[in-house]
C-alpha positions in Angstrom: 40.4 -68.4 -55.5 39.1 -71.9 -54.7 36.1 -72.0 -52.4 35.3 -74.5 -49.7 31.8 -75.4 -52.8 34.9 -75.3 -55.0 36.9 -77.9 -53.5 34.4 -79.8 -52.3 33.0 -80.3 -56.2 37.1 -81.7 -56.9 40.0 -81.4 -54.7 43.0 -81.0 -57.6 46.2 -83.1 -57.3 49.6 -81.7 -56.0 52.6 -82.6 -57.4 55.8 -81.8 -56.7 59.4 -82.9 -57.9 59.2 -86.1 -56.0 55.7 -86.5 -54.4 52.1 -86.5 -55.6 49.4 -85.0 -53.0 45.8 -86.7 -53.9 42.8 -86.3 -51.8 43.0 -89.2 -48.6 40.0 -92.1 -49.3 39.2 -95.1 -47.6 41.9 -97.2 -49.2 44.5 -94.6 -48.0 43.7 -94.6 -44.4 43.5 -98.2 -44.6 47.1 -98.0 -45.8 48.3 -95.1 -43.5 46.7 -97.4 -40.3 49.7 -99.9 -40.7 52.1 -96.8 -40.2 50.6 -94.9 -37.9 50.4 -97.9 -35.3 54.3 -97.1 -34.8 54.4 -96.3 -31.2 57.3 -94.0 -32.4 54.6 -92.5 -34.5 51.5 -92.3 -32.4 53.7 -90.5 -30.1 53.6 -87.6 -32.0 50.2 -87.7 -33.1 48.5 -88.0 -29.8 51.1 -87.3 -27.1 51.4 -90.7 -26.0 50.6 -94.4 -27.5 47.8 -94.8 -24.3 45.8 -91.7 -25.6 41.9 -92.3 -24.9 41.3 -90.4 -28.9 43.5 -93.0 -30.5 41.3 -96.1 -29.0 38.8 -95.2 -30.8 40.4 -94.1 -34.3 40.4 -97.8 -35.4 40.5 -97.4 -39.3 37.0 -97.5 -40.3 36.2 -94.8 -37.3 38.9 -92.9 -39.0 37.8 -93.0 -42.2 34.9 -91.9 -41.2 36.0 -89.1 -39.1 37.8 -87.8 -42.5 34.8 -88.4 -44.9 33.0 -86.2 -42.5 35.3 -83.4 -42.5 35.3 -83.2 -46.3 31.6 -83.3 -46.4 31.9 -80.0 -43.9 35.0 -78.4 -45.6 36.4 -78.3 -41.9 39.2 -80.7 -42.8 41.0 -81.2 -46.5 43.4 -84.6 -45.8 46.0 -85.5 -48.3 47.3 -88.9 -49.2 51.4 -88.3 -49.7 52.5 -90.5 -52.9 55.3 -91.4 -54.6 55.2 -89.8 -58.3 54.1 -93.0 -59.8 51.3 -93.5 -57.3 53.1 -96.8 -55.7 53.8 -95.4 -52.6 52.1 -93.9 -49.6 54.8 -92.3 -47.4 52.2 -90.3 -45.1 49.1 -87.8 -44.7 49.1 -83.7 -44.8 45.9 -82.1 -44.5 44.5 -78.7 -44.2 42.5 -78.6 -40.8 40.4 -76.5 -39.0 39.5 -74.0 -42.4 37.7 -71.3 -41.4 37.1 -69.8 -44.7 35.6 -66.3 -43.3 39.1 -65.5 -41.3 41.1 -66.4 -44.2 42.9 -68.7 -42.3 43.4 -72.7 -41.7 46.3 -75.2 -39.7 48.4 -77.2 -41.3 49.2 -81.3 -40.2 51.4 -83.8 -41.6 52.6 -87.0 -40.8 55.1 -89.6 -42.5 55.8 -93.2 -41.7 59.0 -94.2 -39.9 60.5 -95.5 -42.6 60.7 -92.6 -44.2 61.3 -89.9 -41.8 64.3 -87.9 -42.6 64.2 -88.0 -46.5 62.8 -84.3 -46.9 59.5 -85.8 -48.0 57.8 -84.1 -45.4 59.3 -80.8 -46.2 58.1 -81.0 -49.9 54.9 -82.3 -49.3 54.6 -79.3 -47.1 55.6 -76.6 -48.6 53.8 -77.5 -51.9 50.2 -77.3 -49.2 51.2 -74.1 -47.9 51.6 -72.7 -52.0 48.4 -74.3 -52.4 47.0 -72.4 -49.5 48.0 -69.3 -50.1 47.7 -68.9 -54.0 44.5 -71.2 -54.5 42.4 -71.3 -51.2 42.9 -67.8 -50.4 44.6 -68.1 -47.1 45.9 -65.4 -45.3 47.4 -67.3 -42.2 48.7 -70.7 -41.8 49.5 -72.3 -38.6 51.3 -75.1 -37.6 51.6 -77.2 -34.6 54.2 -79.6 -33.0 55.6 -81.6 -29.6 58.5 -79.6 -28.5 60.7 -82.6 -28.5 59.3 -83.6 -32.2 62.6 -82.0 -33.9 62.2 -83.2 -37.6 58.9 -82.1 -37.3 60.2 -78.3 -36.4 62.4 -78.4 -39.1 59.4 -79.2 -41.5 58.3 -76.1 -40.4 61.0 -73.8 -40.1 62.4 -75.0 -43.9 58.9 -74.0 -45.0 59.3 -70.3 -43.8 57.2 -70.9 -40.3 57.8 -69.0 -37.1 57.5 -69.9 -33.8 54.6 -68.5 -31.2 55.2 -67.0 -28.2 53.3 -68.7 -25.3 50.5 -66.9 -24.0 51.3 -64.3 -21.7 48.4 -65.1 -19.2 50.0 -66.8 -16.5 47.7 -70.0 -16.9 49.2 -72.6 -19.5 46.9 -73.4 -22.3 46.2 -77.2 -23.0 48.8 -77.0 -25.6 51.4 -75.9 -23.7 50.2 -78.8 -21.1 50.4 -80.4 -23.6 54.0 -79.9 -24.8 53.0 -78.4 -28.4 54.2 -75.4 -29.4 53.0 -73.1 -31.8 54.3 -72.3 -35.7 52.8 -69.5 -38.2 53.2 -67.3 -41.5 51.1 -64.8 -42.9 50.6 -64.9 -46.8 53.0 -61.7 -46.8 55.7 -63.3 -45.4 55.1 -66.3 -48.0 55.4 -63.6 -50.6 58.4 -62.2 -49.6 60.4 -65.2 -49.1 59.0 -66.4 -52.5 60.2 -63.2 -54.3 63.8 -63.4 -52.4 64.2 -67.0 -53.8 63.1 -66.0 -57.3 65.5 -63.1 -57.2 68.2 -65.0 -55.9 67.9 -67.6 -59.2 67.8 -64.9 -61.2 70.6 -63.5 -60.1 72.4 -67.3 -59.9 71.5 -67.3 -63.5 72.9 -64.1 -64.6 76.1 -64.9 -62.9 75.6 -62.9 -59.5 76.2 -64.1 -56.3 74.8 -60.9 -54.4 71.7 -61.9 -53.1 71.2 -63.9 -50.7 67.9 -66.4 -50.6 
């Protein structure tokens, strides 16, 4: 399995049918700025466009901010590419990697213009594989605004649960928030993995019994 020393020697490329995952530089965050300065977008990302944390995430800050996290292993960010490398339709990252527990959370983010074209699914579910069969992770979460619903699809599609809410009686600052809380344990990766594979096998030997 890959290390945090592994990855921080060479972080591999990601490609799927339609994307191309590549580790975020300078030049991408200079690119993502111009879409994540929607107000549609920022929305999402902070809570709301007049957020004190996005003031200060001008595009150098931000760079910055991500450099750092690689240099710590805390943070892996992901440029998301078109397959011939033209295109930058958003970020994905790995954040928050705590490498003893086995276990990380997962963030993506597309520009507008190309919300609703699965890209974020894909992108997605090719860093969850990656988490699970090369970093060694045992537990992925996810988190979103309860009102963000393509983002909740991203995550149910990619075999996520929701959390229950903490049972305390005091809200958390998520739930103040308005984010709720996705996860899946490696198992539960498995398992859906093997039901898929079974059901193409079957689709390919004519069956229609198993169900995906």
């Amino acid at each position: 399995m890959l290390s945090k020393q592994d990855l921080k020697r060479a972080v591999p490329e990601l490609h799927t049918d339609r994307l191309v995952l590549r580790r975020l530089t300078a030049e991408h965050v200079e690119r993502w700025w111009e879409c994540a300065s929607d107000p549609q977008v920022l929305t999402y990302l902070y809570g709301t466009p007049e957020m004190k944390e996005y003031q200060v995430l001008q595009p150098d800050r931000l760079g910055r901010r991500v450099e750092e996290a690689f240099r710590s292993m805390s943070s892996i960010h992901f440029a998301i590419m078109s397959k011939d490398g033209e295109s930058m339709y958003g970020v994905c990252s790995f954040q928050r990697w705590d490498e003893h527990a086995a276990r990380a959370e997962i963030g993506f983010a597309l520009c507008k213009t190309f919300w609703g074209k699965g890209y974020a699914t894909e992108a997605v579910g090719s860093l969850i594989s990656f988490g699970f069969e090369q970093m060694g992770l045992s537990h992925i979460v996810g988190r979103c605004h309860v009102k963000n619903d393509l983002s909740i699809r991203v995550l149910e599609k990619n075999g996520m649960r929701q959390q229950p809410p903490s049972n305390s009686g005091i809200k958390s600052y998520w739930q103040e928030m308005g984010i709720i809380v996705y996860s899946v344990a490696q198992s539960e990766f498995q398992l859906r993995k093997d039901r898929a594979a079974l059901y193409a096998s079957s689709r390919e030997h004519g069956g229609d019994s198993v169900a995906p």
